[in-house]
N, C-alpha and C positions, 0 to 999 in steps of 0.2 A: 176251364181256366180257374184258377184260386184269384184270391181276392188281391197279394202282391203282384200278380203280373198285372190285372186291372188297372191295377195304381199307377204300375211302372208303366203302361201303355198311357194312360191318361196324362199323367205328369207331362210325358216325351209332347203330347197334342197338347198341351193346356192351352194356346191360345188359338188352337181349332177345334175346341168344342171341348176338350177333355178338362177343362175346369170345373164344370159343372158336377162331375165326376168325382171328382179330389174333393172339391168343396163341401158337396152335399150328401152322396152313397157312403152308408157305413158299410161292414164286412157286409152283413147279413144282405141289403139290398145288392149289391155288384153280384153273389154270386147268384140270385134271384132273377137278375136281369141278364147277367151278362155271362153266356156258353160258350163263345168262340169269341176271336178277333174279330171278326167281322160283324158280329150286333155291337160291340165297342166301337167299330168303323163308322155304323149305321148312325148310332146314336151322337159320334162326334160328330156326323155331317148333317143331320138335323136339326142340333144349335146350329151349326155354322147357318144353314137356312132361315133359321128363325131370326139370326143378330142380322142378317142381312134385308128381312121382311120389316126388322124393327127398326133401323138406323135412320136418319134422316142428315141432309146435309148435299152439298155438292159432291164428293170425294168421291171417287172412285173404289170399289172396293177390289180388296183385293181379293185370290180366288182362296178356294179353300186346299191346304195342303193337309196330308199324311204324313207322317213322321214312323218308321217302322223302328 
């Protein structure tokens, strides 16, 4: 994967994890991290994991989606 499909997969997820992505990974790091869709998947559902270990409050959350 190059570093524009990264982006463009991130963008599509930005508020299931792929912001962190956009926000923070320059070229150099995405393509360091990131071979196939599927560690881009990974990594989006591992935020999604982590804001859900971190939130606090009544609300229900909701689940985590994919965005192809």
């Amino acid at each position: 994967m190059d570093y524009e499909e990264i982006m463009a997969i991130a963008q599509r997820n930005y508020e299931n994890g792929g912001d962190a992505i956009v926000e923070c990974f320059d070229r150099e790091d995405c393509e360091k991290e990131f071979k196939t869709i599927e560690d881009v998947k990974q990594f989006c559902r591992l935020r999604w994991e982590q804001w859900l270990n971190c939130r606090f409050g009544d609300e229900e959350p909701k689940d985590w989606q994919w965005v192809d």
